[in-house]
C-alpha positions as CSV (number, residue, x, y, z in Angstrom):
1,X,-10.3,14.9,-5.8
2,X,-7.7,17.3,-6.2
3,X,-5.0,17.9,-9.4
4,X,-2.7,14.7,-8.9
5,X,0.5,16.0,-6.7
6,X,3.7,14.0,-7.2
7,X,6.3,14.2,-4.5
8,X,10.2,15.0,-5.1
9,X,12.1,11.6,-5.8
10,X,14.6,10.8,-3.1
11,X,18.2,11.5,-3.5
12,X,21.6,10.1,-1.3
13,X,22.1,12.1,1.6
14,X,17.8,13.4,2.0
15,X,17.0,13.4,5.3
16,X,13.9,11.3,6.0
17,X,11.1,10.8,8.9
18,X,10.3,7.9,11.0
19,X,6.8,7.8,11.7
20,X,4.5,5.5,13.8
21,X,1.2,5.8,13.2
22,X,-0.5,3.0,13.7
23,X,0.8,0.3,16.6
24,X,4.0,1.0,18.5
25,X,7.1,-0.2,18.0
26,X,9.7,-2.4,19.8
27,X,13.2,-0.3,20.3
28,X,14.5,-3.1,18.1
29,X,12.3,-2.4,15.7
30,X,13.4,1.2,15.4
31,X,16.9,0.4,15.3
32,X,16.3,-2.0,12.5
33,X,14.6,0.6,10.2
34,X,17.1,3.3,11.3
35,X,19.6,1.1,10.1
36,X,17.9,-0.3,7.0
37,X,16.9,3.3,5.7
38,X,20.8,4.9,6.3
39,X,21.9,1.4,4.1
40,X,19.9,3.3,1.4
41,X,21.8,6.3,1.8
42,X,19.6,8.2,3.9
43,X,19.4,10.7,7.2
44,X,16.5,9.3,9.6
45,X,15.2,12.1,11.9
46,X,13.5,9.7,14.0
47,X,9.8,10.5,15.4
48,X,9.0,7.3,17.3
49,X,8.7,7.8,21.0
50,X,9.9,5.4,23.5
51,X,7.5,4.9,27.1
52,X,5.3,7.3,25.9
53,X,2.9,5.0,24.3
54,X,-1.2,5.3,24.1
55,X,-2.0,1.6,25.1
56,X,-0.9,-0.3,22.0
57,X,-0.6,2.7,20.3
58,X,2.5,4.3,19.3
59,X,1.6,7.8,20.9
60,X,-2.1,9.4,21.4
61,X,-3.5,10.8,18.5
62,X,-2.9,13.9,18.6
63,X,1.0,13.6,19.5
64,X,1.0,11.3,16.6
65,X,-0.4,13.8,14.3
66,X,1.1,16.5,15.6
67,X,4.1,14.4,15.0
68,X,2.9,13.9,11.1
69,X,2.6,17.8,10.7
70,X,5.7,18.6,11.9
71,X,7.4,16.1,9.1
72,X,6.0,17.8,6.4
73,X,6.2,21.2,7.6
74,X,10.0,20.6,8.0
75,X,11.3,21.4,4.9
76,X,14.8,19.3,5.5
77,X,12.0,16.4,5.6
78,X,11.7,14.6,2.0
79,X,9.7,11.6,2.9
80,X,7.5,10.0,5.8
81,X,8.3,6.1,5.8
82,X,6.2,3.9,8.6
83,X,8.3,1.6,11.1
84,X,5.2,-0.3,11.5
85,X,1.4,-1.2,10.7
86,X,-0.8,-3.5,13.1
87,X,-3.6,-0.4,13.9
88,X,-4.6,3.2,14.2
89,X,-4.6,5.3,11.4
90,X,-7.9,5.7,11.4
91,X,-8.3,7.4,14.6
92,X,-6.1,10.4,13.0
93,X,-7.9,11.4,9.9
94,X,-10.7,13.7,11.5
95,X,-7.6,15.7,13.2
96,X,-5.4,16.2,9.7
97,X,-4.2,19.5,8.3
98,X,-4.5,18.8,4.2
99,X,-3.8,21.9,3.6
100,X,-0.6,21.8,5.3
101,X,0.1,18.5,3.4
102,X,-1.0,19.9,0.2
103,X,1.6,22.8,0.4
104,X,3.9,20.3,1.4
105,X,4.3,17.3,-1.0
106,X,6.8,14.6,0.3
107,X,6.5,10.9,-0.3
108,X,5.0,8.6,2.6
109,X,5.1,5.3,2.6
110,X,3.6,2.2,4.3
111,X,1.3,-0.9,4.1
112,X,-1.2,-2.5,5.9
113,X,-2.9,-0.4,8.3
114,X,-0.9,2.7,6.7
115,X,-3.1,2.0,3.9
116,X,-5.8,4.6,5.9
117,X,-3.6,7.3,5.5
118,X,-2.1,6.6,2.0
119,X,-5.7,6.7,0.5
120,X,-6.7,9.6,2.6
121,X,-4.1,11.6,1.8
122,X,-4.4,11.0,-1.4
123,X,-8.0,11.2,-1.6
124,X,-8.1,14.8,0.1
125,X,-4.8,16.2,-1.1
126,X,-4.4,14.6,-5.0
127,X,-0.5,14.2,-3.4
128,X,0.3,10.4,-4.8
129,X,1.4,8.0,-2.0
130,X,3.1,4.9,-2.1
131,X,2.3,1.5,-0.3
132,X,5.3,-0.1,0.1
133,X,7.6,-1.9,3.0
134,X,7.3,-1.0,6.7
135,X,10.9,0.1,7.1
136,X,11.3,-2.3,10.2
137,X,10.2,-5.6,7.8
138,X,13.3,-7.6,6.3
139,X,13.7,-5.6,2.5
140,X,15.2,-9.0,0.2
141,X,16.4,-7.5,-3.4
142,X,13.0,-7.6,-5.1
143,X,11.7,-5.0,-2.6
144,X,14.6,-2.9,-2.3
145,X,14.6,-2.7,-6.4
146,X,11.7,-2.0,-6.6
147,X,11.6,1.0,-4.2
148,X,14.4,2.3,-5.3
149,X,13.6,2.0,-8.9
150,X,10.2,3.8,-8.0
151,X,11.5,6.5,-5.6
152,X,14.9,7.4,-6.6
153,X,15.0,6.2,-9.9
154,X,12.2,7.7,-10.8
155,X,11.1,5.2,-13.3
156,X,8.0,4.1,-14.7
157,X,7.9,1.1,-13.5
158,X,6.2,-2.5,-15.0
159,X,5.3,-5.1,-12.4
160,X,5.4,-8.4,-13.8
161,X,6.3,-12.1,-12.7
162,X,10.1,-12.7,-11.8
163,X,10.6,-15.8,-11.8
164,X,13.5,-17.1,-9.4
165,X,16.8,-19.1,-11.5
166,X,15.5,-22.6,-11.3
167,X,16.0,-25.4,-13.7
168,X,12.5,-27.2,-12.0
169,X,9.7,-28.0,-14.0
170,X,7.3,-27.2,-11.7
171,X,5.4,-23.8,-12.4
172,X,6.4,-21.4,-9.5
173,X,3.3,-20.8,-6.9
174,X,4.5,-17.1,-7.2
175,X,3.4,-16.6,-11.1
176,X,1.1,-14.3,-11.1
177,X,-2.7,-15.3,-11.9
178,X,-5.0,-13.9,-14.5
179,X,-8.7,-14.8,-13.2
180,X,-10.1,-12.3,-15.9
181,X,-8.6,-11.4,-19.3
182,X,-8.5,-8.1,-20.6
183,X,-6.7,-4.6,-20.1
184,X,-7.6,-0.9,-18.4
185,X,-6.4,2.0,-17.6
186,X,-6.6,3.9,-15.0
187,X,-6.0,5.6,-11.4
188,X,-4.3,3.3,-9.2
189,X,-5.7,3.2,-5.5
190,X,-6.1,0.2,-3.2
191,X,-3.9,-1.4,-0.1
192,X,-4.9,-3.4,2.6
193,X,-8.7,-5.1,2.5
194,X,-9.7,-5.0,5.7
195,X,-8.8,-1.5,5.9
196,X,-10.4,-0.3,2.8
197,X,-13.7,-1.4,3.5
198,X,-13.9,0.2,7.2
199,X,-13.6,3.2,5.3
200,X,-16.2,2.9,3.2
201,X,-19.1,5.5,3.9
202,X,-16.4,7.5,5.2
203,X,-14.4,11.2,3.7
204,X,-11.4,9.0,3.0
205,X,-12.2,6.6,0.1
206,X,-13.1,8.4,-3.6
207,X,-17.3,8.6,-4.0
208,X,-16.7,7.5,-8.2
209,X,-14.5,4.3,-8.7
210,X,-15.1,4.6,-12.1
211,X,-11.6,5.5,-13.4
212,X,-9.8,3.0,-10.9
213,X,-7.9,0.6,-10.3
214,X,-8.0,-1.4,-7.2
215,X,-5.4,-3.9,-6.0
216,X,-6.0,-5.7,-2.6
217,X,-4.3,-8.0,-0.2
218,X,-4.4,-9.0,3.6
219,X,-3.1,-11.8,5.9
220,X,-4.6,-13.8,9.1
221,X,-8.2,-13.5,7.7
222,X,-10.7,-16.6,7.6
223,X,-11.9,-17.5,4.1
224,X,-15.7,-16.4,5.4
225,X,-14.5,-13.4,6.2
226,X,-12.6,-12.0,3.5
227,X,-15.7,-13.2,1.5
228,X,-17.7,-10.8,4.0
229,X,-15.5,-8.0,3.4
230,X,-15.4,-8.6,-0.4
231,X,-19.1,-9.0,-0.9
232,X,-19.4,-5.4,1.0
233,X,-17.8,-3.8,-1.6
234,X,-19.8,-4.9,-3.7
235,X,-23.1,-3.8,-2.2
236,X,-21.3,-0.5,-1.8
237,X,-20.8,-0.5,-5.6
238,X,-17.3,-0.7,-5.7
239,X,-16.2,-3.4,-7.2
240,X,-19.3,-3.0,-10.4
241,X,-17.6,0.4,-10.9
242,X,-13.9,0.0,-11.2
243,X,-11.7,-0.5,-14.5
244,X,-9.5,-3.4,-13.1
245,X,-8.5,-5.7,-10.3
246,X,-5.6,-6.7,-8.8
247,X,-4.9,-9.5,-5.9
248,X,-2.0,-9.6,-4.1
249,X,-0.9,-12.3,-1.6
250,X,-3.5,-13.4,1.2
251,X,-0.6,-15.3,3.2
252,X,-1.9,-17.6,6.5
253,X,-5.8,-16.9,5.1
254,X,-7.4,-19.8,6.0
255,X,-9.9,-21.7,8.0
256,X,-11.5,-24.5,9.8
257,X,-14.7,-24.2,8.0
258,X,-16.0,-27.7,6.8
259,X,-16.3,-27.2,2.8
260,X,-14.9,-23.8,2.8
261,X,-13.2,-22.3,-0.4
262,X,-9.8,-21.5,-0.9
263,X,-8.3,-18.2,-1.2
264,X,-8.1,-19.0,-5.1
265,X,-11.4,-20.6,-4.9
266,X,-12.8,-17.1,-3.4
267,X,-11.0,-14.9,-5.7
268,X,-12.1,-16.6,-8.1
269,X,-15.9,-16.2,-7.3
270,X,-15.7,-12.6,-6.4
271,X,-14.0,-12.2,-10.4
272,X,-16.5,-14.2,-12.3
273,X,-19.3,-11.4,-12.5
274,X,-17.6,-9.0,-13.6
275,X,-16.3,-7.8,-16.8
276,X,-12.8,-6.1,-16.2
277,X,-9.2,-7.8,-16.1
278,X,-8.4,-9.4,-12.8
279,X,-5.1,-10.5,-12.0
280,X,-4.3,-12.4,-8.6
281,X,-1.1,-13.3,-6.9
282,X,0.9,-10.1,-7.3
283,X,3.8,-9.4,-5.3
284,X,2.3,-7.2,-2.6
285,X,1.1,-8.2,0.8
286,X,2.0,-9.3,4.3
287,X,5.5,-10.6,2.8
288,X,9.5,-9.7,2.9
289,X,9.3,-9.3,-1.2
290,X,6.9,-6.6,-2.4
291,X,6.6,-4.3,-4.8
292,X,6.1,-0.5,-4.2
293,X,3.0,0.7,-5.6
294,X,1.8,4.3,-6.3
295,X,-1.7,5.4,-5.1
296,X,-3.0,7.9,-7.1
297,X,-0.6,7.1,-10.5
298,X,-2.1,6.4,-13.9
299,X,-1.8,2.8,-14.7
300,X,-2.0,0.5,-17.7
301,X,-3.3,-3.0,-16.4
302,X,-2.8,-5.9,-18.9
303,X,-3.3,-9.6,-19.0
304,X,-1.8,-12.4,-21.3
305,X,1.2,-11.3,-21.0
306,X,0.0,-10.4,-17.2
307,X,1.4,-6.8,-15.7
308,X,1.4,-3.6,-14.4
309,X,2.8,-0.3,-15.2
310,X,2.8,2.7,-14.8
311,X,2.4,5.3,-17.6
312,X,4.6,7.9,-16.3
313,X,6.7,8.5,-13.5
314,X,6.0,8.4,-10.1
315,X,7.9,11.2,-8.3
316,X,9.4,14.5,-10.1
C-alpha cells in the first residue's frame, strides 16, 4: 500500500459531488441529500442521472465511473459523498484510474455497499476514505457531529458511548460492548461485512492485516449466515492477523433457525479465540445515528473505559 494520503477538510461554501455508484436512486432521494448537504453549507454538483438507469443500477459502469473520474479531476470538486448503497461497486473497480485518484485527493464518503470503493481506494491509492452516512439517510445530531467534527473540524476524534439524558435505571441497549479486553493500535480499515468478504482473494482488500484494525457491521442477514461470512475470514487468515476488532450494529439480523444464536451470542463466539480487544455495539451500521469513520487512519483501540480514537487528524 501506498504513503497514507489525507484529503483537504471541507469548508462553507466547497462545492461537492453527488455520486451513485451502487443502486439508483429515487428523484426523492436526490432532492433529499441535495438539500441535506447545502444545510451543511455546501454546493452539490449533482452526478445522479435520472431514466438513464442500468437495470437497478444507477448508470452502466462505465458512465458511472466515468462519472467518478470526472469528480476528482474537477478541481472545484472537494468531496465525493454517495446518495445511496444497496449494490454495485464492485463491478467498477477493474475500470478505475488510481492514478488519476492519487493525483487527486478529495474525501469520499459512503457505507454499505460504498464500502467496495472506500477500501479499494484506499487500498490502491494510500488516499484515507471515510465510511460514513448516505447523504439521502435521515442525519439526527450524533451523525451530523460527528461528520462535521471529522471533516470540517478536522479533529481527532474519540468514539465512545453517549449515553442519551435519562434518569432510568435500566442500562441503555446502545452502550457499547467489550467481548475482549485489551488495547491496539493500528490502521483502521473495515465497513460493511458482506461486502468485505466478497472481496477477499481479490486486488481490493490489503494481503497483511497485521497492523489493522477491523470494524464490521451489516443489516437483514440470518444468524447462519453472518456466521458463514465470519468464519470465512477466518479461513482466509483475517481475523488471526489483525490488531483489534470492532462491531458495530447488526440491526433486523435474525432468524427462524430452531436453537440459533443471537447476534451477541455469535459475536461472542467469533471473539473467544482470539487474543486482541473486541468491542461490539459501536455506533456504525444500517442506522440514522452513526459515526464517521476513517479508513486508512491510525487508530488507538481501548477497552475498560471502551473507545476509539484517532491519533491524528483525519483530513489536512
Amino acid at each position: 500500500m501506498s504513503q497514507v494520503i489525507l484529503p483537504q477538510r471541507l469548508l462553507p461554501g466547497d462545492q461537492v459531488a453527488l455520486i451513485a455508484p451502487a443502486f439508483k436512486a429515487t428523484e426523492e432521494q436526490v432532492n433529499k441529500a441535495i438539500a441535506r448537504l447545502e444545510a451543511l453549507g455546501l454546493r452539490v454538483f449533482n452526478t445522479v442521472a435520472h431514466g438513464n438507469n442500468d437495470g437497478y443500477f444507477a448508470s452502466s459502469a462505465r458512465e458511472t465511473v466515468d462519472k467518478l473520474h470526472e469528480s476528482f479531476a474537477n478541481p472545484q470538486i472537494k468531496a465525493l459523498i454517495s446518495v445511496r448503497g444497496g449494490y454495485g461497486c464492485a463491478r467498477i473497480l477493474p475500470l478505475m484510474d488510481w492514478a488519476l485518484i492519487k493525483a487527486n485527493p478529495k474525501i469520499v464518503m459512503g457505507f454499505s455497499d460504498i464500502t467496495a470503493l472506500l477500501v479499494a481506494i484506499q487500498q490502491q491509492t494510500g488516499l484515507v476514505t471515510f465510511h460514513g452516512p448516505g447523504a439521502s439517510m435521515p442525519w439526527p445530531q450524533l451523525t451530523r457531529n460527528s461528520l462535521q467534527q471529522l471533516l470540517f473540524s478536522g479533529e481527532a476524534a474519540r468514539y465512545a458511548y453517549q449515553p442519551q439524558k435519562t434518569d432510568d435505571i435500566i442500562i441503555s441497549a446502545d452502550e457499547i460492548q467489550c467481548l475482549r479486553s485489551g488495547s491496539a493500535t493500528g490502521e483502521l480499515i473495515g465497513g460493511n461485512l458482506s461486502v468485505i468478504t466478497s472481496l477477499i482473494g481479490s486486488p481490493y482488500l490489503p494481503t497483511d492485516w497485521s497492523n489493522k484494525i477491523l470494524f464490521l457491521e451489516d443489516v437483514h442477514e440470518e444468524v447462519y449466515r453472518l456466521d458463514r461470512m465470519f468464519m470465512q475470514l477466518k479461513l482466509a487468515n483475517i481475523l488471526p492477523q489483525i490488531k483489534g476488532l470492532i462491531f458495530g450494529r447488526f440491526n433486523d439480523c435474525t432468524t427462524k433457525i430452531p436453537n440459533s444464536f443471537s447476534v451477541i451470542q455469535l459475536l461472542t463466539r467469533v471473539s473467544q479465540d482470539l487474543t486482541i480487544p473486541v468491542l461490539a455495539n459501536m455506533t456504525f451500521g444500517h442506522q440514522p445515528e452513526m459515526f464517521t469513520l476513517p479508513i486508512g487512519a491510525p487508530v488507538h483501540l481501548q477497552t475498560n473505559p471502551s473507545f476509539l480514537e484517532l491519533l491524528s487528524p483525519a483530513v489536512c
